[in-house]
C-alpha positions as CSV (number, residue, x, y, z in Angstrom):
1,X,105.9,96.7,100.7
2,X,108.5,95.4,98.2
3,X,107.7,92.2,98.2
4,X,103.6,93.2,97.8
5,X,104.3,94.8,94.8
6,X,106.2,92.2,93.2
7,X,103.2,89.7,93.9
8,X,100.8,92.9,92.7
9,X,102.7,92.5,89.2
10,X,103.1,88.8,88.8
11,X,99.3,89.3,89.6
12,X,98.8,91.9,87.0
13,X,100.0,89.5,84.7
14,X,98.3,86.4,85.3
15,X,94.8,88.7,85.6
16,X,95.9,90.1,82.0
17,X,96.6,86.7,80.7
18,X,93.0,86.1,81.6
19,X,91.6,88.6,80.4
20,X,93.2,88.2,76.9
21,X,92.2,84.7,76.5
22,X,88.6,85.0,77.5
23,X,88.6,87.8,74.0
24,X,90.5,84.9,72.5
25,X,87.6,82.5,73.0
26,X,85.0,85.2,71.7
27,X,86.9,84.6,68.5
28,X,87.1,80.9,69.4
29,X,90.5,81.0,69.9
30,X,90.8,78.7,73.2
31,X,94.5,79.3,75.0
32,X,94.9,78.9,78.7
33,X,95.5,82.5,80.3
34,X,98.1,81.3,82.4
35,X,100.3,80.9,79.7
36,X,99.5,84.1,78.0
37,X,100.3,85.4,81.3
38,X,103.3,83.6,81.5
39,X,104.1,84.3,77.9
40,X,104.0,88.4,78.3
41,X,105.5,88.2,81.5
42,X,108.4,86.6,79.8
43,X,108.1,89.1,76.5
44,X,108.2,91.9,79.1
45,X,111.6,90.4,80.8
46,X,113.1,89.8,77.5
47,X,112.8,93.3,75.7
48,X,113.5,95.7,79.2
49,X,110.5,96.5,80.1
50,X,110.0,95.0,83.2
51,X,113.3,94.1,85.4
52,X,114.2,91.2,86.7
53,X,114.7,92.6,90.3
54,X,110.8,94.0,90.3
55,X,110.2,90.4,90.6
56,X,113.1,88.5,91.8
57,X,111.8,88.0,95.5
58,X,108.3,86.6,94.8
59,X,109.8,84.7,92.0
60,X,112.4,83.0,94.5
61,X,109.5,82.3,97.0
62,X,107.4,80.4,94.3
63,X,110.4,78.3,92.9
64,X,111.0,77.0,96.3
65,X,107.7,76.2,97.3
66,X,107.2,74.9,93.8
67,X,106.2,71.3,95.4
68,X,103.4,72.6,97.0
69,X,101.5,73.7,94.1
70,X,101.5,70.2,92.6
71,X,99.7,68.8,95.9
72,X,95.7,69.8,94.6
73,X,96.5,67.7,91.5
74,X,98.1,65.0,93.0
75,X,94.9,64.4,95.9
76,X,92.8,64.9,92.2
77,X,94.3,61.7,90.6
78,X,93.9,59.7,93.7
79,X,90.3,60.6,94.0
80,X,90.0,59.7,90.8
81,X,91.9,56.2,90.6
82,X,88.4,54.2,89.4
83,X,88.3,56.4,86.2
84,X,92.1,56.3,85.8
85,X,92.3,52.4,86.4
86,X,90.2,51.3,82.8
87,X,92.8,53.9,80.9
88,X,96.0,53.2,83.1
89,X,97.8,51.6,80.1
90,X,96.5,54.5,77.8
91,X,97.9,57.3,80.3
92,X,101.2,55.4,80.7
93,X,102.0,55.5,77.1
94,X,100.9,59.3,76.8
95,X,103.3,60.0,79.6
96,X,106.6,58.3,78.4
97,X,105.5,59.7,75.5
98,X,105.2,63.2,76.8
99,X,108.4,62.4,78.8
100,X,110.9,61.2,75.8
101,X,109.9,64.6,73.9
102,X,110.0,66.7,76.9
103,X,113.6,65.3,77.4
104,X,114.5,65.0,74.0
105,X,113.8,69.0,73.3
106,X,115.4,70.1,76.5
107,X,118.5,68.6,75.7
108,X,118.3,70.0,71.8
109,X,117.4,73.1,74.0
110,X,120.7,73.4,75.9
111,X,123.0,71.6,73.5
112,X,121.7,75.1,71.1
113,X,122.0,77.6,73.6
114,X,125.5,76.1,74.4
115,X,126.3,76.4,71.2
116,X,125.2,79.6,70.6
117,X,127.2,80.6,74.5
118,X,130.2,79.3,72.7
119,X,129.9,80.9,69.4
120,X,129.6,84.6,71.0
121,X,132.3,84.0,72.7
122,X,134.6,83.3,70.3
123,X,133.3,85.9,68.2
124,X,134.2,88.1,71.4
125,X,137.8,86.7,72.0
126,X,138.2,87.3,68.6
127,X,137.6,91.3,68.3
128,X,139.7,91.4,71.5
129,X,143.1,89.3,69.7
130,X,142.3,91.4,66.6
């Protein structure tokens, strides 16, 4: 029963984030409702609201299967190789492209929240020595 209502949530979410961006487009506002979805679901972690243990089960399951979501799009591009094939050069820039920023803003990503790790706990050994 647990583990159903964890799903029912993550659910909840996604639906919502649906739901939100289909008003969005009335205002022709085009955003995917996944990542609204995603986006509240992470807003609702962040301030409280929802616990991490409400949805820590389901969560795990979906991280380890992870591979198997990415099957559907991978048969997709081989289905379509004869469309891909006249842009291959096109789509090969676009993804080292896509892959140098992705990298490049992880790594300012952790090098700041290391930072930041780093700074609180100085501040923290600080008020403890003083």
């Amino acid at each position: 029963m647990k583990i159903f209502k964890q799903l029912t949530l993550i659910i909840a979410f996604a639906l919502f984030g649906v739901l939100v961006s289909y008003l969005l487009s009335l205002a022709n506002i085009n955003f995917p409702g996944s990542l609204i979805g995603m986006i509240l679901l992470f807003i609702f972690l962040l301030f409280g609201l929802l616990k991490v243990d409400s949805i820590d089960q389901v969560s795990h399951f979906f991280i380890d299967n992870m591979g198997i979501f990415f099957v559907p799009g991978a048969i997709l591009i081989f289905n379509k190789l004869e469309l891909l094939s006249a842009i291959w050069w096109k789509l090969t820039i676009v993804i080292l492209v896509a892959f140098i920023v992705s990298f490049t803003a992880t790594y300012w990503s952790v090098k700041l929240t290391l930072y930041l790790q780093n700074k609180k706990k100085m501040k923290k050994e600080e008020r403890i020595d003083a």
